[in-house]
MARMARDO-690290 format. One record per residue (C-alpha): residue number from 1; x, y, z. Coordinates in Angstrom, 3 decimals. Layout:
BEGIN
+-----+----------+----------+----------+
: seq :       c1 :       c2 :       c3 :
+-----+----------+----------+----------+
: NUM :        X :        Y :        Z :
...
+-----+----------+----------+----------+
//
This chain:
BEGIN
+-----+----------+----------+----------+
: seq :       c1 :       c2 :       c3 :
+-----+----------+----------+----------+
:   1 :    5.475 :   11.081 :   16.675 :
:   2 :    7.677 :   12.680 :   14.584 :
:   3 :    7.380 :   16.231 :   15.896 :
:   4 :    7.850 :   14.736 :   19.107 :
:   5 :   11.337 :   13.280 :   18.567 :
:   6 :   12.437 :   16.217 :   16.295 :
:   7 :   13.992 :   18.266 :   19.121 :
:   8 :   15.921 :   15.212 :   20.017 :
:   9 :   17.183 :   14.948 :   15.802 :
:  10 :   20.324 :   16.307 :   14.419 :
:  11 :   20.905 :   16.660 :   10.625 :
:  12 :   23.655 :   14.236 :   10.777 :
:  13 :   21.548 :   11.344 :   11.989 :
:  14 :   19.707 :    8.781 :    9.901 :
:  15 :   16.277 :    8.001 :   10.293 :
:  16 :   14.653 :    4.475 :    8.497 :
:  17 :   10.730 :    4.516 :    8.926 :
:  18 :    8.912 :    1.618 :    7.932 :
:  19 :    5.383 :    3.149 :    8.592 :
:  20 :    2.892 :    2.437 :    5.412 :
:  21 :    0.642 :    5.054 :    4.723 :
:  22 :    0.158 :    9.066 :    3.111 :
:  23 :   -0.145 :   12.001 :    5.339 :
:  24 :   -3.359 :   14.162 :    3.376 :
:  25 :   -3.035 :   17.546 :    3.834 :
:  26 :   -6.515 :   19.144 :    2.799 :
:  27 :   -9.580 :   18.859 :    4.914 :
:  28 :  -10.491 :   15.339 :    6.161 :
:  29 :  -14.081 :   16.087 :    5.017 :
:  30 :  -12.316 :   15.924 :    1.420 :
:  31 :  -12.165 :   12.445 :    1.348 :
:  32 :  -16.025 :   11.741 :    1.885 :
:  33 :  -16.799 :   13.414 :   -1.318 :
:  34 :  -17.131 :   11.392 :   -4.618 :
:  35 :  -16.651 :   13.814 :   -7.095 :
:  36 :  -13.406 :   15.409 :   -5.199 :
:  37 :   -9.994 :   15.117 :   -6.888 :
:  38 :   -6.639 :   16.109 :   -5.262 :
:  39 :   -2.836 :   16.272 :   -6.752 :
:  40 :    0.334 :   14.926 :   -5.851 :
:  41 :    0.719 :   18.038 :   -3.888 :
:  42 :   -1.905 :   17.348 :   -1.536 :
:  43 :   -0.299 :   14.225 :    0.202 :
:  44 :    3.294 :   13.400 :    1.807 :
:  45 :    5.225 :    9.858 :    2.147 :
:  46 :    6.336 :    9.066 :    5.330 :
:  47 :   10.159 :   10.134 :    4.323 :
:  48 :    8.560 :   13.751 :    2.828 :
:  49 :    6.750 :   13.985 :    6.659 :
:  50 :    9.868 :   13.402 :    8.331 :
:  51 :   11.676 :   16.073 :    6.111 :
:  52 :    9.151 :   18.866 :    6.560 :
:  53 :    8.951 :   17.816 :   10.898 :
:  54 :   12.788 :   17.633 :   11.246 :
:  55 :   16.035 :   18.298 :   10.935 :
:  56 :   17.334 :   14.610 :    9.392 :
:  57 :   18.466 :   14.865 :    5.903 :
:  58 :   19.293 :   11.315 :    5.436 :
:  59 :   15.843 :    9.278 :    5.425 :
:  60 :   15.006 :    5.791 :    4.630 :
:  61 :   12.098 :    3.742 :    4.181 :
:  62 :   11.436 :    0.309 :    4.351 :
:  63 :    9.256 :   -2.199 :    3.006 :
:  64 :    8.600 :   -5.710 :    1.489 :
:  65 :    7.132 :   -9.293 :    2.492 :
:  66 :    7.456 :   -9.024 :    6.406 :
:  67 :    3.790 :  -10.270 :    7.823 :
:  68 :    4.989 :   -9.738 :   11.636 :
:  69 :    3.833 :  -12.961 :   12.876 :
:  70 :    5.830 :  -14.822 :   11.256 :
:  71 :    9.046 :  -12.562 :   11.765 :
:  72 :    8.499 :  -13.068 :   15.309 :
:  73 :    8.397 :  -16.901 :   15.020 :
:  74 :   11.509 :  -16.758 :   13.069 :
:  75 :   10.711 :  -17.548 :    9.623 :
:  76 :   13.235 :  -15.954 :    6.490 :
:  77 :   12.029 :  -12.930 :    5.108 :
:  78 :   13.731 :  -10.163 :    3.228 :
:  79 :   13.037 :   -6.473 :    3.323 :
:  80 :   14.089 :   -3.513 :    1.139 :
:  81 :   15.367 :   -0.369 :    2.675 :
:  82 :   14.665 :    2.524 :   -0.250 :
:  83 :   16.924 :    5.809 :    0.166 :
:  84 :   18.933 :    8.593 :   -2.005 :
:  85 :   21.481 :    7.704 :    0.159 :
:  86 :   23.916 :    4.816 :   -0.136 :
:  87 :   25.114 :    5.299 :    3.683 :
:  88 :   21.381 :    4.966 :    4.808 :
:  89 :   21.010 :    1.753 :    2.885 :
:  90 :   24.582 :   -0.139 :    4.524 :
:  91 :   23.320 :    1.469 :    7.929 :
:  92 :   20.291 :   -0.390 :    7.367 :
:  93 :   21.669 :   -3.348 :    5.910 :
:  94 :   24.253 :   -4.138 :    8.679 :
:  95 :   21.720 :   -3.254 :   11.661 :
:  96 :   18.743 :   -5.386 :   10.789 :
:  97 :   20.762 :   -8.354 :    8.353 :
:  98 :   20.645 :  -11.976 :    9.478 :
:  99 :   20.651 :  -15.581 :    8.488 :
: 100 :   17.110 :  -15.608 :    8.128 :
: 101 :   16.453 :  -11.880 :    7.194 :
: 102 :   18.037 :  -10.530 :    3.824 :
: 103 :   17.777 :   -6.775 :    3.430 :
: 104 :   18.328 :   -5.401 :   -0.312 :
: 105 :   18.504 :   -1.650 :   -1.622 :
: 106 :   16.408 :    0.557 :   -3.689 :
: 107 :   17.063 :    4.522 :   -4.651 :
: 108 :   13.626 :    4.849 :   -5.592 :
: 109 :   12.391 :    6.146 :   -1.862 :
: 110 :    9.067 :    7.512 :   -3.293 :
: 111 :    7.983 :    4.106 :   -5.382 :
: 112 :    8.888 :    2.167 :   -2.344 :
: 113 :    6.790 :    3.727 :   -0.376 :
: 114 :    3.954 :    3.876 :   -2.659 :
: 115 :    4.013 :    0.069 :   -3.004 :
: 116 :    3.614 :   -0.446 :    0.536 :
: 117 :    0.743 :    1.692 :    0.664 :
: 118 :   -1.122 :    1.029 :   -2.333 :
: 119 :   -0.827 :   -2.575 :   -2.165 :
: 120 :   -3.192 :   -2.879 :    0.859 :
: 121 :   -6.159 :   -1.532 :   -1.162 :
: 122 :   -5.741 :   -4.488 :   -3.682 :
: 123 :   -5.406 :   -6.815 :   -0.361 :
: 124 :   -8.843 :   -6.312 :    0.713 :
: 125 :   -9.812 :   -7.255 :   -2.928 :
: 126 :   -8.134 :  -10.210 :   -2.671 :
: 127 :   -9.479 :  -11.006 :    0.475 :
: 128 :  -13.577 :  -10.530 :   -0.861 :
: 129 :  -12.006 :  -12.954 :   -3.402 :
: 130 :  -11.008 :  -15.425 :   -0.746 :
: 131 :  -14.493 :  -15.264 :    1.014 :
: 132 :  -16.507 :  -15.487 :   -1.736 :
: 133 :  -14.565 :  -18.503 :   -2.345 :
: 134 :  -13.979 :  -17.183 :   -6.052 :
: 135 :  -10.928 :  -19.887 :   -6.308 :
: 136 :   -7.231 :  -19.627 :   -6.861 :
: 137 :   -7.554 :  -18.232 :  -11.127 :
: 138 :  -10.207 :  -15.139 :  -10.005 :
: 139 :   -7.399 :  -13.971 :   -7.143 :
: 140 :   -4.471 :  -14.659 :   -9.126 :
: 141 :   -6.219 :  -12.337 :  -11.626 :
: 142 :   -7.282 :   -9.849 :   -9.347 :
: 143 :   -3.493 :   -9.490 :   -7.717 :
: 144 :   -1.625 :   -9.207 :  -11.286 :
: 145 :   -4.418 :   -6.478 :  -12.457 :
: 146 :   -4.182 :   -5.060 :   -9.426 :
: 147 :   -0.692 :   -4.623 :   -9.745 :
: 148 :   -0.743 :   -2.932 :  -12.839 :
: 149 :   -3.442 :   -0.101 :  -10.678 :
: 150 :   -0.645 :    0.374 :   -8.329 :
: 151 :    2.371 :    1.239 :  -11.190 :
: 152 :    0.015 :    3.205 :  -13.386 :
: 153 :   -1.270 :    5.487 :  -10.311 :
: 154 :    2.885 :    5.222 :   -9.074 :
: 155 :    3.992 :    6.576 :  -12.165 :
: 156 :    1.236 :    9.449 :  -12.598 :
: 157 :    2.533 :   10.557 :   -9.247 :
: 158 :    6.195 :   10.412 :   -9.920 :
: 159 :    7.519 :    6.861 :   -8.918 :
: 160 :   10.065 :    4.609 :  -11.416 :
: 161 :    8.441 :    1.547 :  -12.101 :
: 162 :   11.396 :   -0.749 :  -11.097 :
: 163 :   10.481 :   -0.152 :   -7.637 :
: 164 :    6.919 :   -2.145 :   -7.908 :
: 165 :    8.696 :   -5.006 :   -9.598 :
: 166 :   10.688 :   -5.776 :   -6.480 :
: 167 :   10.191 :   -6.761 :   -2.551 :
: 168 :    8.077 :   -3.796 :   -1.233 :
: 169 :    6.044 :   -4.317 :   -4.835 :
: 170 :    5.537 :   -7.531 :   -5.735 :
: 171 :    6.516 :   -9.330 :   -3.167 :
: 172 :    4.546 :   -7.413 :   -0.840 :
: 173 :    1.332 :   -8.101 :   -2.590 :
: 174 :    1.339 :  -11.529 :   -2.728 :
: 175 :    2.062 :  -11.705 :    0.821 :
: 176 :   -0.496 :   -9.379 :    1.772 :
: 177 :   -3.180 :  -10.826 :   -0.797 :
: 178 :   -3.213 :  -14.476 :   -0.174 :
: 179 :   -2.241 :  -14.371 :    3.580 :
: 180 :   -4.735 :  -14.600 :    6.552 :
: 181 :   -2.799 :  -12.791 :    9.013 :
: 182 :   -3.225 :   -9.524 :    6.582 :
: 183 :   -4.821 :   -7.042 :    8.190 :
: 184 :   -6.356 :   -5.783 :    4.943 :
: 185 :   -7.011 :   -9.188 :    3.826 :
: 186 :   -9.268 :   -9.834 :    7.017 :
: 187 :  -10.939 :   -6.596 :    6.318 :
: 188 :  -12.185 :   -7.770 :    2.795 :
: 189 :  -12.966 :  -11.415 :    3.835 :
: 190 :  -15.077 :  -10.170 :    6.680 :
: 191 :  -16.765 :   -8.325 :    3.582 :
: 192 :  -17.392 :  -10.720 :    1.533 :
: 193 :  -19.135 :  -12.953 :    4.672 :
: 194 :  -21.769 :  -10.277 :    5.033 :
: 195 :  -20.353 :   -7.773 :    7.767 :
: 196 :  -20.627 :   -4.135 :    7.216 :
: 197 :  -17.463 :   -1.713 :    7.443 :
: 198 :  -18.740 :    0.116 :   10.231 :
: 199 :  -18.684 :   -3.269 :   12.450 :
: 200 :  -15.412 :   -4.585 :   10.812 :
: 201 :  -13.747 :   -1.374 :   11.836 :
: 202 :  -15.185 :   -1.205 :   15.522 :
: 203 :  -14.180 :   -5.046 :   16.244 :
: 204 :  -10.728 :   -5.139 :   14.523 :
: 205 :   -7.992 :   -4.514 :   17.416 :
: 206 :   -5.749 :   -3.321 :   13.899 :
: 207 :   -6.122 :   -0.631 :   11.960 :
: 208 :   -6.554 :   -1.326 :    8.100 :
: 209 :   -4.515 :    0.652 :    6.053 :
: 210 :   -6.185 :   -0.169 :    2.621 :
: 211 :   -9.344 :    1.710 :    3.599 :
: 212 :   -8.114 :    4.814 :    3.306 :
: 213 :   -5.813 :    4.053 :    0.597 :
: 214 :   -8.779 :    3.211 :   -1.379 :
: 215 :  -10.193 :    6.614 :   -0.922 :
: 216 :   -6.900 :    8.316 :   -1.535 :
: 217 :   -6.383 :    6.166 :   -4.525 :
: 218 :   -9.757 :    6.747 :   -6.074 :
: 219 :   -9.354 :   10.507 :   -5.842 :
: 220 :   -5.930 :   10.438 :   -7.088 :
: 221 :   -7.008 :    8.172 :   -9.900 :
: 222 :   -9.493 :   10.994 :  -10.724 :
: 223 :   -7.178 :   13.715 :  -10.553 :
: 224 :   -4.610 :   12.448 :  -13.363 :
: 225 :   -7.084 :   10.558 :  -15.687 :
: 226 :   -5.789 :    7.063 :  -14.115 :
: 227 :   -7.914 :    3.759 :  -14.993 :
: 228 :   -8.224 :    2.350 :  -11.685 :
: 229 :  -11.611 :    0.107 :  -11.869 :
: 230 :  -10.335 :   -2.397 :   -8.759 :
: 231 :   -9.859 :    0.455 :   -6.779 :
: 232 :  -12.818 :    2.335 :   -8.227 :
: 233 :  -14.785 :   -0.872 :   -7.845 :
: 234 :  -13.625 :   -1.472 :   -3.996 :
: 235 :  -14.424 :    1.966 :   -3.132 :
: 236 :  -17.885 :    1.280 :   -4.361 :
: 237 :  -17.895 :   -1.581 :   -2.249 :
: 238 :  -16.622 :    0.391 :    0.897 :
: 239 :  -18.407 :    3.487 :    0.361 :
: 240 :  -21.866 :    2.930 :   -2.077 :
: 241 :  -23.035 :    0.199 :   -0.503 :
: 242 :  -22.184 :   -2.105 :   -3.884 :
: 243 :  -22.680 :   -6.114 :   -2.900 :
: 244 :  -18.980 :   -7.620 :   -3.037 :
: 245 :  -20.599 :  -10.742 :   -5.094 :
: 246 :  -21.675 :   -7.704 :   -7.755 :
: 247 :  -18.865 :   -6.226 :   -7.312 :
: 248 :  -16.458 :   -9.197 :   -8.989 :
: 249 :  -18.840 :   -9.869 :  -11.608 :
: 250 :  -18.854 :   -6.157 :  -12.710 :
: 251 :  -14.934 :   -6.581 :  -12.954 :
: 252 :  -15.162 :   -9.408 :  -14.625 :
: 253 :  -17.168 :   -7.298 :  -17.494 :
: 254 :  -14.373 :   -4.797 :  -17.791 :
: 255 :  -12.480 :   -4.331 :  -20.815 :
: 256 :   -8.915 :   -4.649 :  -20.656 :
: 257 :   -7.334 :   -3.546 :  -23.959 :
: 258 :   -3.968 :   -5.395 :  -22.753 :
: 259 :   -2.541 :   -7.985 :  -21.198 :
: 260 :    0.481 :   -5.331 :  -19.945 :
: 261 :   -0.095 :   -1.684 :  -20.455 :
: 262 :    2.014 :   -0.268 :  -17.590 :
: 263 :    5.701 :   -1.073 :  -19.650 :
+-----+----------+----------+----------+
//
């Protein structure tokens, strides 16, 4: 898409995406393979693929709470629009800003748009939670633990931590993780009720972000010595075959050394 529109771009334009997901640049076979391990280098944000694609300089992402449905029926929401650029972030502000939409600011473009993506991986957890009907304690434990996976892998691949305390952090991932209209969330309930990825995938009209991210994370994990065992555990899930109800009680065998070890 963006190649298409870049003859139409001019460097003194801004551009906001609000697309969640990493562009991988090595051979799609790549991500099949276990024992593979890729750096930072090997994948692109949204805001780096518009940057290498086109001319626009000033580039925004953004992210945070906003389950569509319920934007469309008019419910309040807030969003955060991440950028370098202070411009970017009052252009944003003042286009999309309502009564019943708040839009806040973030500098940190890259941890932004790392929340948005990684928190769909720990959505389909929480959704195998939800159909296993492991009750409210399991997924509240799941989410926070989760969490700290998404700011440990952030911060091995160059994102501030403020940025998964806020909106597209956060507050993202407890929309995402306890709602029903979450894509993700469907994907890992469907799981949990005995359905196979294959079919999930063939009879879902949306396309699941978190499946991929869970591949992407598990490599990345690998590649900077990242303790990951949610995502680790979900890819086993995904990929190996692993029962979900095995699945929960091997994380609920794993040692955590801390209660918070991501501060």
């Amino acid at each position: 898409m963006i190649q298409q529109l870049s003859p139409l771009l001019r460097p003194d334009h801004i551009l906001i995406h609000c697309t969640k997901g990493l562009d991988f640049k090595l051979d799609r076979k790549a991500l099949k393979q276990a024992e593979y391990s890729f750096s930072r280098s090997d994948i692109a944000t949204m805001s780096e693929v518009i940057q290498e694609e086109s001319v626009v300089l000033r580039i925004g992402a953004m992210a945070g709470p906003n389950l569509a449905g319920e934007l469309a029926s008019g419910k309040p929401a807030a969003t955060v629009i991440a950028s370098h650029f202070d411009e970017v972030i009052r252009s944003g502000r003042n286009a999309l800003r309502s009564r019943r939409f708040q839009v806040y600011g973030n500098h940190d473009i890259i941890g932004v748009e790392l929340s948005g993506v990684l928190k769909n991986a720990i959505a389909i957890g929480a959704g195998i939670a939800t159909g296993l009907e492991m009750g409210e304690n399991a997924r509240a434990l799941l989410i926070t633990k989760g969490w700290g996976e998404m700011i440990r892998l952030g911060q091995a691949l160059g994102s501030d931590t403020s940025a998964f305390m806020g909106l597209a952090g956060i507050g993202d991932l407890i929309a995402t993780c306890n709602s029903r209209l979450s894509r993700n969330h469907t994907v890992g309930y469907r799981l949990a009720q005995g359905e196979t990825l294959d079919y999930i995938l063939e009879t879902s009209s949306e396309v699941a972000e978190g499946v991929n991210t869970i591949r992407l994370a598990k490599h990345l994990g690998k590649y900077y010595d990242v303790k990951l065992p949610i995502i680790n555990t979900l890819y086993a899930v995904l990929f190996d075959n692993l029962p979900p109800n095995e699945a929960l009680s091997r994380l609920m065998m794993f040692s955590y050394a801390k209660d918070v070890d991501f501060l």
